[in-house]
C-alpha positions as CSV (number, residue, x, y, z in Angstrom):
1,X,0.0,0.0,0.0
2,X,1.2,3.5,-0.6
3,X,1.3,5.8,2.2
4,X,-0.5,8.4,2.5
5,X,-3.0,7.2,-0.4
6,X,-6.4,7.4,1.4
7,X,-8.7,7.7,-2.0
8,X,-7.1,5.1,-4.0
9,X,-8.4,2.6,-1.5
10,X,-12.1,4.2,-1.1
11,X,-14.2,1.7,-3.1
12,X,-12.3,-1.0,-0.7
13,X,-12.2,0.6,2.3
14,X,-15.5,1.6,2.4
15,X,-17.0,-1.9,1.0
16,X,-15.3,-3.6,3.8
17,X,-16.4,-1.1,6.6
18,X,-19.6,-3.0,5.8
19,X,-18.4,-6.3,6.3
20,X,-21.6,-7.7,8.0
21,X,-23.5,-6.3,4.7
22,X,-21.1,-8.2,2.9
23,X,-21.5,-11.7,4.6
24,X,-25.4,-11.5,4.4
25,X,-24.9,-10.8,0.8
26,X,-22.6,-13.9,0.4
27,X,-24.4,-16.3,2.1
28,X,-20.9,-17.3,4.2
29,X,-21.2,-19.9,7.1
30,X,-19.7,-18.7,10.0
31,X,-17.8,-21.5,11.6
32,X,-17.1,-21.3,15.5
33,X,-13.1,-20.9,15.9
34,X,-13.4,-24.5,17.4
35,X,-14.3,-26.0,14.5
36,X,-11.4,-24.8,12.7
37,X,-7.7,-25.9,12.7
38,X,-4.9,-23.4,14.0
39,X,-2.4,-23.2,11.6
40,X,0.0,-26.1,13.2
41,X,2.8,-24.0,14.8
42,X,2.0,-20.9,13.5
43,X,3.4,-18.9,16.9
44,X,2.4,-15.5,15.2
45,X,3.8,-13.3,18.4
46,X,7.3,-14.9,17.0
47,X,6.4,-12.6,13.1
48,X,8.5,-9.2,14.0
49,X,8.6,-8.0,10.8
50,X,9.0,-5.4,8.1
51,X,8.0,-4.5,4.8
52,X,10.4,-4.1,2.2
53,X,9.2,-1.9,-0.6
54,X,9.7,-0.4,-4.0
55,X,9.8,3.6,-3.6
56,X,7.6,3.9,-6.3
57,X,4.9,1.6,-4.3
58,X,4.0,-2.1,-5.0
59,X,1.5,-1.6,-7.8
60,X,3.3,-1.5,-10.6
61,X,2.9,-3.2,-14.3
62,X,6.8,-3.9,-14.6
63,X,8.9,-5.2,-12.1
64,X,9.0,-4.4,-8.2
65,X,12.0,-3.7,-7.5
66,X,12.7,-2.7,-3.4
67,X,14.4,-0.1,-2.7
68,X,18.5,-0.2,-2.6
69,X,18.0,-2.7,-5.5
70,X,17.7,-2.3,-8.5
71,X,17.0,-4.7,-12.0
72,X,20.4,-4.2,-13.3
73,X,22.2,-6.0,-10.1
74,X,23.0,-9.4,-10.8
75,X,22.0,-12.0,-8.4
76,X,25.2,-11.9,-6.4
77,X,24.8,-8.3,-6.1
78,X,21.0,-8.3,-4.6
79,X,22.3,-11.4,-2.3
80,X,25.2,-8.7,-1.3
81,X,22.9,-5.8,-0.8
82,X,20.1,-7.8,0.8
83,X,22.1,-9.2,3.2
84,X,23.1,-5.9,4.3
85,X,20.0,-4.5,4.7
86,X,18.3,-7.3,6.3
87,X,21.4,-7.9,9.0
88,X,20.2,-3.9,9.5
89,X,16.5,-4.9,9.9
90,X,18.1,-7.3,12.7
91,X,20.2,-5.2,14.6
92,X,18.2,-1.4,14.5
93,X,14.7,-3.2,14.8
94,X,15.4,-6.5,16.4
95,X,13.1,-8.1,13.2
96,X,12.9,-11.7,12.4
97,X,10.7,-11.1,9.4
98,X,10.5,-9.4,5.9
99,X,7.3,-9.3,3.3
100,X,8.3,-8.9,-0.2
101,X,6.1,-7.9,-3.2
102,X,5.8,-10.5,-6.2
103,X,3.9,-9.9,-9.3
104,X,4.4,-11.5,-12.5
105,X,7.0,-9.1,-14.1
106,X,9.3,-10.0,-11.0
107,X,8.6,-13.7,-11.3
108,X,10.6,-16.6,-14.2
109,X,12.1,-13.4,-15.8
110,X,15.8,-12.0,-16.2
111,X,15.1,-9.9,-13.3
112,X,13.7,-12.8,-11.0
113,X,17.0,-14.8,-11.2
114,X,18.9,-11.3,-9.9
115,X,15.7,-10.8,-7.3
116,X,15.6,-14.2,-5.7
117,X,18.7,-13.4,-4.2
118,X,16.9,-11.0,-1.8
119,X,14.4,-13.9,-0.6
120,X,17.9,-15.9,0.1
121,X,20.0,-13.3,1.6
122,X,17.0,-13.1,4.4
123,X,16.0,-16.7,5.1
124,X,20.1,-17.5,5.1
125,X,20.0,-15.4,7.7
126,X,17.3,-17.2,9.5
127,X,14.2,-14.7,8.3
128,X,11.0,-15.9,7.3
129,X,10.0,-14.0,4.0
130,X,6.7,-13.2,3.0
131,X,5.7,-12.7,-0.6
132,X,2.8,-11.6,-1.7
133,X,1.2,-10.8,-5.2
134,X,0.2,-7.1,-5.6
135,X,-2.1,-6.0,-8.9
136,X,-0.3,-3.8,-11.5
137,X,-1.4,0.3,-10.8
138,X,-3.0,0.7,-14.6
139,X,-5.7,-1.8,-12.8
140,X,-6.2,-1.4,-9.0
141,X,-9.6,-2.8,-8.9
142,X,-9.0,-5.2,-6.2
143,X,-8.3,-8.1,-8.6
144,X,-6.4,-10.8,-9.9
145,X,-5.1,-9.1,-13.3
146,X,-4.8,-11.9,-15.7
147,X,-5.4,-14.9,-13.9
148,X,-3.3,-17.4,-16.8
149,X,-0.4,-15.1,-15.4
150,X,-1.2,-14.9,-11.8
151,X,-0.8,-19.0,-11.7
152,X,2.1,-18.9,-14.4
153,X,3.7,-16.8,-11.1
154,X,3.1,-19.3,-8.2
155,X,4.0,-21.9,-10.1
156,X,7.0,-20.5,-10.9
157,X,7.7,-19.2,-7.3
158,X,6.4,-22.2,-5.4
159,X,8.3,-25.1,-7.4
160,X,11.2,-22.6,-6.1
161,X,9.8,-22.2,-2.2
162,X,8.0,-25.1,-1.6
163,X,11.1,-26.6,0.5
164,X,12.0,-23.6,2.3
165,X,10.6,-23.8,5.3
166,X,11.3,-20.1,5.9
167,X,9.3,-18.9,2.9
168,X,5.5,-18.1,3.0
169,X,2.7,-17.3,0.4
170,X,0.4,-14.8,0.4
171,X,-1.5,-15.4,-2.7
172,X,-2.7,-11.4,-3.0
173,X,-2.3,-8.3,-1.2
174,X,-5.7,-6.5,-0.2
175,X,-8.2,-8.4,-2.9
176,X,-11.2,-5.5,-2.1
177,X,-12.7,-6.4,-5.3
178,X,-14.1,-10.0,-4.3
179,X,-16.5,-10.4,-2.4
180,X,-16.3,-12.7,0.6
181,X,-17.1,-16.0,-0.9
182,X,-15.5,-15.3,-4.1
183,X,-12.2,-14.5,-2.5
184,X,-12.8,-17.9,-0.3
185,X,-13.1,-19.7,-3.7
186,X,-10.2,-18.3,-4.9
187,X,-7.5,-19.0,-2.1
188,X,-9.1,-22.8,-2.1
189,X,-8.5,-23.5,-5.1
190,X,-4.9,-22.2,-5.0
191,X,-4.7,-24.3,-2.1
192,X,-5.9,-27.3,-4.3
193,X,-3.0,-26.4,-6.9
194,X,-0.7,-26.3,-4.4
195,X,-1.0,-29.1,-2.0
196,X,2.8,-29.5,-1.6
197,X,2.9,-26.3,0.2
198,X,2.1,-26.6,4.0
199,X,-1.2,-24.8,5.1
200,X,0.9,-23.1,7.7
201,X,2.8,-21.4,5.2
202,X,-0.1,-19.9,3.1
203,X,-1.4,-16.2,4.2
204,X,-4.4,-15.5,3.6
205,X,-5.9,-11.7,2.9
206,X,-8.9,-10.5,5.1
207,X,-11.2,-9.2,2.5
208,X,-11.5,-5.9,1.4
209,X,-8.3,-4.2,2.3
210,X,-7.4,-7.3,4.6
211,X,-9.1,-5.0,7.1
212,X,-10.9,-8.0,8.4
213,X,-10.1,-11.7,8.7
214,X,-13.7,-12.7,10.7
215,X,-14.7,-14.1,7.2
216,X,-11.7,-16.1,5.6
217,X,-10.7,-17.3,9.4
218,X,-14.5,-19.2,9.7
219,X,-14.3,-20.4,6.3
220,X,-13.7,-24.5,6.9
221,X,-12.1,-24.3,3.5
222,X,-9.2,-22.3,4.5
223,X,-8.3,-24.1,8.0
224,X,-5.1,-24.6,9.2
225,X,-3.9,-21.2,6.7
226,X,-2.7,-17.9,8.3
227,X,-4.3,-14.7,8.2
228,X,-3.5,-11.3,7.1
229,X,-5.3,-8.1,8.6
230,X,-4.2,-4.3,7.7
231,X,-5.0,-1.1,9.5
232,X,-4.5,2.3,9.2
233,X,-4.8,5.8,11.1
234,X,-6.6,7.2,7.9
235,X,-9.4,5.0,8.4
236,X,-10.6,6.7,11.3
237,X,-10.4,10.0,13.4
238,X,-10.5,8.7,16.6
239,X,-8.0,10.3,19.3
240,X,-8.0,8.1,21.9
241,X,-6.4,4.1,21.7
242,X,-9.3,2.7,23.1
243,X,-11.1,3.7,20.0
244,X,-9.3,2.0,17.9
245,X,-9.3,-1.3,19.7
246,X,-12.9,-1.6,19.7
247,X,-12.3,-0.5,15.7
248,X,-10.2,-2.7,14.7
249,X,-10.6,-5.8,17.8
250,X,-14.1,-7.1,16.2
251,X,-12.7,-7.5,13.3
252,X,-10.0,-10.1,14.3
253,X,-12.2,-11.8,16.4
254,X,-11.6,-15.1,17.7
255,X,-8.4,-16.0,15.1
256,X,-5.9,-14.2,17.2
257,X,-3.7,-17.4,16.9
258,X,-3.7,-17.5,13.0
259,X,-3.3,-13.3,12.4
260,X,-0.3,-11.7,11.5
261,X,-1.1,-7.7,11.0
262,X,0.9,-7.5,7.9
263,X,0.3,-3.9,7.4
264,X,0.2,-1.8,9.5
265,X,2.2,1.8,9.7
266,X,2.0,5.4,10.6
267,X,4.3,9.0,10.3
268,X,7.7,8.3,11.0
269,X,9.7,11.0,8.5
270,X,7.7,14.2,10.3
271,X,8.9,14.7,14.1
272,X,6.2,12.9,15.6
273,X,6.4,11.6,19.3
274,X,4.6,8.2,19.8
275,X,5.1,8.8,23.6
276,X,1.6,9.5,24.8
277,X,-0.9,7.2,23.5
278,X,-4.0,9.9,23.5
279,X,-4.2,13.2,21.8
280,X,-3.9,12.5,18.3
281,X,-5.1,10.4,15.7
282,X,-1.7,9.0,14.9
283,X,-0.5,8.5,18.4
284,X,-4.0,6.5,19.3
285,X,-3.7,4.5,16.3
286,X,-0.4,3.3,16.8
287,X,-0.3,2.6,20.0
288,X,-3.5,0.7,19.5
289,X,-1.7,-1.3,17.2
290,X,1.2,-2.0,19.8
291,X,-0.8,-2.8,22.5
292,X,-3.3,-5.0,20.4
293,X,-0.6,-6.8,19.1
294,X,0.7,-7.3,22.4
295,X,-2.2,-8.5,24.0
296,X,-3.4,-10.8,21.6
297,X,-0.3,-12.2,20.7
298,X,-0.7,-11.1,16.8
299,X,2.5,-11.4,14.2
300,X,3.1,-7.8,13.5
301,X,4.9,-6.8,10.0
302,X,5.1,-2.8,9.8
303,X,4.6,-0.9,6.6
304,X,7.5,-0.3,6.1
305,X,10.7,-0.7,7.3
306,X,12.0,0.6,4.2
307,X,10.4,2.6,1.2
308,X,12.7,5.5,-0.2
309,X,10.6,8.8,-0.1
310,X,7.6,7.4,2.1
311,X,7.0,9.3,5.4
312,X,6.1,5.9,7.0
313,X,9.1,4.2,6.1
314,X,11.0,3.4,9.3
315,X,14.3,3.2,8.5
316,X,16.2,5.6,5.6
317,X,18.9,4.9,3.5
318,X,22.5,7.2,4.7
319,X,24.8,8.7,2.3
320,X,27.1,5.4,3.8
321,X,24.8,2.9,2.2
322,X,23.6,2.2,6.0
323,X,20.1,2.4,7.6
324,X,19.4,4.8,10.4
325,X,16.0,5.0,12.5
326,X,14.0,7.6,11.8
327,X,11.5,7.7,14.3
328,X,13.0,6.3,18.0
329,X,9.3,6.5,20.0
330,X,7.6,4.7,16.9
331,X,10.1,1.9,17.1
332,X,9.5,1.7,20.5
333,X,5.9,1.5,20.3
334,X,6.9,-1.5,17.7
335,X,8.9,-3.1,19.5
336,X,6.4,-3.0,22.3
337,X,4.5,-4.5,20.1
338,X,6.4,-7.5,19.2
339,X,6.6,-8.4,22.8
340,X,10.5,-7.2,23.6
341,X,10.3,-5.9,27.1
342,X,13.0,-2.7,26.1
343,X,12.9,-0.3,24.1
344,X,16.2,-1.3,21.9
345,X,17.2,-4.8,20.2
């Protein structure tokens, strides 16, 4: 997701926001949480993660290329630059996880035998790796663009993955254009194609802007997967945290064990102090986040940890080729967060 970018995700946001609209409409069972497998192992308090992201966003129609890379590095070069970066992710953020975009002008193409070497750098270092397919921005309707394409692209990337145990799939970032059992049909039936891939590895979006997983966690067809839920300050006002937990709380539900909040980000570039949790939209909604995560023991992946030029981004490149914090309070809200008790890795 870009950031700020409130009216490009309107028709999603605001379709979701009537989520209970949406599962009358669809006809979805709800399934209690006890008739539905937790994804074996999943320990989602262990996902301390970032996002690592192209600067000119994750929609694109050519390749996504994160930024500090770019497609004329070779794939010893991205593994060299990756590494770096990553073993920075570790030691300013104390993160264990990074979510990569994917889309199919990334994927069995010159630039996907360079790219791959960022998915290796970070699992040789002991990361998990998310990747997830994002739409091309000449379409942003909330869909699959070419669906022929789309599965040319998991193929291609699971025949690579399947064995690596540190690698997980998220088969689409924010999918606001299906409706609830359409989007259910969808990530079955990749499950279906895939059945080499461990259910444990496979994200699944909350509909709508993955703003809520009630939906795809009750579906019996997706058991055992994980979940992916996104929030952010611009869809509310409220100025106090305790109006953003009951926001954004009903919307998890009762699959606290399967959800990692894969996006999830605020202000970092712009001076704020995340000290006081009250006061300001920002400072509510991020230490809602935080303490939500906290409390329920969510996996917690902040947009992002790097994105050249975007004020969220939480780290900046230096003039050095380093990475330098660029917020200290919204780190340590993050932090607080992923469970660490101080306020430094």
């Amino acid at each position: 997701m870009a950031i700020p970018a409130p009216t490009r995700f309107n028709a999603g946001v605001l379709k979701e926001l009537g989520l209970a609209a949406t599962l009358a409409l669809t006809g979805a069972q709800v399934v209690p949480e006890s008739n539905v497998t937790p994804a074996a192992s999943s320990a989602v308090t262990q996902w301390r993660g970032v996002n690592w992201a192209d600067p000119r966003d994750n929609y694109a129609h050519d390749a996504v290329v994160p930024s500090g890379l770019s497609t004329s590095d070779s794939y010893r070069q991205v593994v060299k630059k990756a590494t770096r970066i990553v073993r920075e992710f570790k030691a300013d953020l104390g993160a264990n996880t990074v979510r990569l975009p994917i889309n199919p002008w990334s994927v069995g193409t010159r630039w996907w035998k360079a790219y791959r070497g960022a998915i290796d750098a970070a699992t040789k270092q002991g990361d998990k790796v998310i990747l997830s397919y994002w739409e091309a921005d000449d379409a942003e309707d909330g869909k699959i663009d070419n669906t022929r394409r789309w599965t040319t692209m998991w193929n291609t990337v699971v025949k690579a993955y399947a064995k690596n145990k540190r690698v997980y799939f998220e088969p689409m970032n924010e999918p606001w254009g299906y409706s609830l059992k359409q989007w259910v049909a969808i990530c079955a039936t990749w499950l279906a194609h895939h059945k080499n891939v461990p259910r444990a590895r496979v994200v699944v979006s909350g509909t709508g802007n993955n703003v809520d997983v009630t939906g795809v966690g009750a579906s019996p067809k997706l058991k055992g997967t994980l979940l992916s839920f996104h929030y952010y300050s611009f869809y509310g006002s409220y100025t106090t945290e305790q109006e953003w937990l009951d926001e954004m709380k009903p919307r998890i539900g009762a699959y606290a064990s399967r959800t990692i909040v894969d996006e999830a980000g605020a202000p970092m570039t712009t001076g704020i102090d995340y000290g006081s949790p009250d006061g300001s939209v920002e400072n509510a909604y991020l230490n809602a986040v935080a303490d939500l995560a906290a409390s329920e023991h969510l996996g917690l992946v902040y947009w992002p940890g790097l994105r050249d030029g975007d004020s969220y981004s939480l780290e900046t490149r230096t003039a050095g080729g380093k990475l330098a914090v660029t917020n200290a309070s919204g780190l340590a809200l993050l932090r607080r967060g992923w469970g660490y008790a101080v306020s430094a890795p």
